[in-house]
N, C-alpha and C positions, 0 to 999 in steps of 0.2 A: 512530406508535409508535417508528420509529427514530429520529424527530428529538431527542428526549428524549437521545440518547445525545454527538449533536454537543456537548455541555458537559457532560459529567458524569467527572467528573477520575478516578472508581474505575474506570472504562473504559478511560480512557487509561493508567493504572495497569497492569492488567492485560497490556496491548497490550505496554506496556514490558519487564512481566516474560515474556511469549511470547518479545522481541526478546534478551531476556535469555540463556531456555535455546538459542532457537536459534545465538545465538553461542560458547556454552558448548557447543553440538555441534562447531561448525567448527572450531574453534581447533586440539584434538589430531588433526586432518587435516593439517597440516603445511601449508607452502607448497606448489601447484599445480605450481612449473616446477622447486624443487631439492628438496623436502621436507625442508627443517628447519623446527623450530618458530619458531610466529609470534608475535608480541609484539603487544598491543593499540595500535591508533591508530585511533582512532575521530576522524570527522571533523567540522567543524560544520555545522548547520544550522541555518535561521533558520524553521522554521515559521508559518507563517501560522493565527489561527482562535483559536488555544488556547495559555496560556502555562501549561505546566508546567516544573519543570525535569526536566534529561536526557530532553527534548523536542528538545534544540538541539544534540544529537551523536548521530550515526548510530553505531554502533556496529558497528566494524573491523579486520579486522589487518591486517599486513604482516610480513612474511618477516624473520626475525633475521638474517640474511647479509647484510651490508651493500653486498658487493656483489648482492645479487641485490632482496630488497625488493617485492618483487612482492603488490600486496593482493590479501587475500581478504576478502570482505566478507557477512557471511552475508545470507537474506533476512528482510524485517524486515514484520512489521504494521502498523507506524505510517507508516513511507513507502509512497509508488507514485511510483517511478522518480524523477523529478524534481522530479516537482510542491514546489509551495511549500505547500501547505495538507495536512493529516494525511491517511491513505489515508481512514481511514475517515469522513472529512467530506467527501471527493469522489466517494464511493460514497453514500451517506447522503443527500447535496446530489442529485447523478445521479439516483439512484433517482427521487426524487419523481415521482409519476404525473402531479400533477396540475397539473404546468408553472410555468413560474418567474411567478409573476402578479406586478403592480407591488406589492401590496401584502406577498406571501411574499420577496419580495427585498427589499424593506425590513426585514423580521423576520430575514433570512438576514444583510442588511449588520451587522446591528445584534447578532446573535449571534456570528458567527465575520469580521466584513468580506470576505464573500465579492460581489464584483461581478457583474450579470447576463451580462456578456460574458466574462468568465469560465467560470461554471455553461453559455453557451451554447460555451467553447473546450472544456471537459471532455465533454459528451454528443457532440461531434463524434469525439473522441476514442476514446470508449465506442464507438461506432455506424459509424469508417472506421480508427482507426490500430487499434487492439487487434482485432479480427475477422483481421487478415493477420499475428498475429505466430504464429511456429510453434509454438512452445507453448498457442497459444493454440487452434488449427487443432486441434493431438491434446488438450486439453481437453473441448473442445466437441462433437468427431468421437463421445469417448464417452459423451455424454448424450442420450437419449433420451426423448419425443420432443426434436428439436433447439429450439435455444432460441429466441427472438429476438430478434436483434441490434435492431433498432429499439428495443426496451423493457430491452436493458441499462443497467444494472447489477440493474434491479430483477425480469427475469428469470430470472439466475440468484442472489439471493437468495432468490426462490421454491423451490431444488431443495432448499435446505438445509433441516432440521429443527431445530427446538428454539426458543428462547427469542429475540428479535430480534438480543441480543448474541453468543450461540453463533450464531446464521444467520450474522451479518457477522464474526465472528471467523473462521468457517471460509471463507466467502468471502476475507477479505484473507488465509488460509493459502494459498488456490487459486492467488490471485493474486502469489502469492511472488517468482514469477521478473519481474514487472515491475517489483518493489523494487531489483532490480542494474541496472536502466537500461536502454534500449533496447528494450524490450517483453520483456526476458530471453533476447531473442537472442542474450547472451553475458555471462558472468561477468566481474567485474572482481577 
């Protein structure tokens, strides 16, 4: 039922316009280290899976003081942290229960060019780097019963309610702070 989503451009639409107000929150927060207002520099990106455009710039400021210049970068739905492929195509991919088979990899290559060594760098990812970020510790500390980490992503897509698209929208809101890099252990 999610897989329908990994190519359906009104989703990633959406995603954008999320990425959209929440940069339209941050802006009038000033710069972090002088607070004067920030001027948009939004950076590029070369995603993997899906070509829309304004897919291919993360959307950013940086500080009007040219001495000082410092970004602020709001968190966004469309990335997780680094990755080259959209958030929601590595959650979506992740989920899957029912394991990467030769044949689902081949429909996976042929939809978005996702590799199976890949899909297997991301679940290691889901299952040893993200379980130890601290955000992630007082996310998970408040769910109840606790989740399991073996069956993330598609775990806590389970907590959410609503429509597959409302589940994984509020999932990649959850997971906002690993869109600034480093599992959100620190803002850029």
């Amino acid at each position: 039922m999610y897989q329908r989503l990994l190519t359906d451009a009104a989703f990633y639409r959406v995603l954008l316009r999320f990425d959209e107000e929440l940069a339209a929150a941050e802006r009038p927060k000033g710069c972090r280290v002088c607070g004067k207002r920030l001027e948009a520099s939004d950076f590029p990106r070369k995603p993997r899976g899906f070509g829309l455009e304004r897919f291919t710039e993360r959307l950013s400021f940086c500080c009007a003081d040219r001495m000082c210049r410092k970004r602020r970068t709001p968190p966004s739905l469309r990335f997780l942290g680094r990755k080259v492929y959209l958030g929601a195509m590595v959650v979506v991919i992740s989920a899957m229960r029912c394991g990467a088979s030769p044949a689902r990899m081949r429909r996976l290559y042929e939809l978005v060019g996702v590799s199976r060594h890949t899909v297997s760098r991301w679940r290691k990812w889901w299952s040893e780097q993200l379980p130890g970020a601290p955000f992630w510790r007082a996310m998970a500390g408040a769910l109840m019963p606790p989740l399991s980490i073996a069956d993330l992503p598609a775990s806590l897509l389970e907590r959410f309610t609503g429509t597959p698209e409302e589940r994984l929208i509020l999932l990649l809101r959850a997971l906002g702070p690993v869109s600034l890099g480093s599992l959100g252990e620190h803002a850029r």
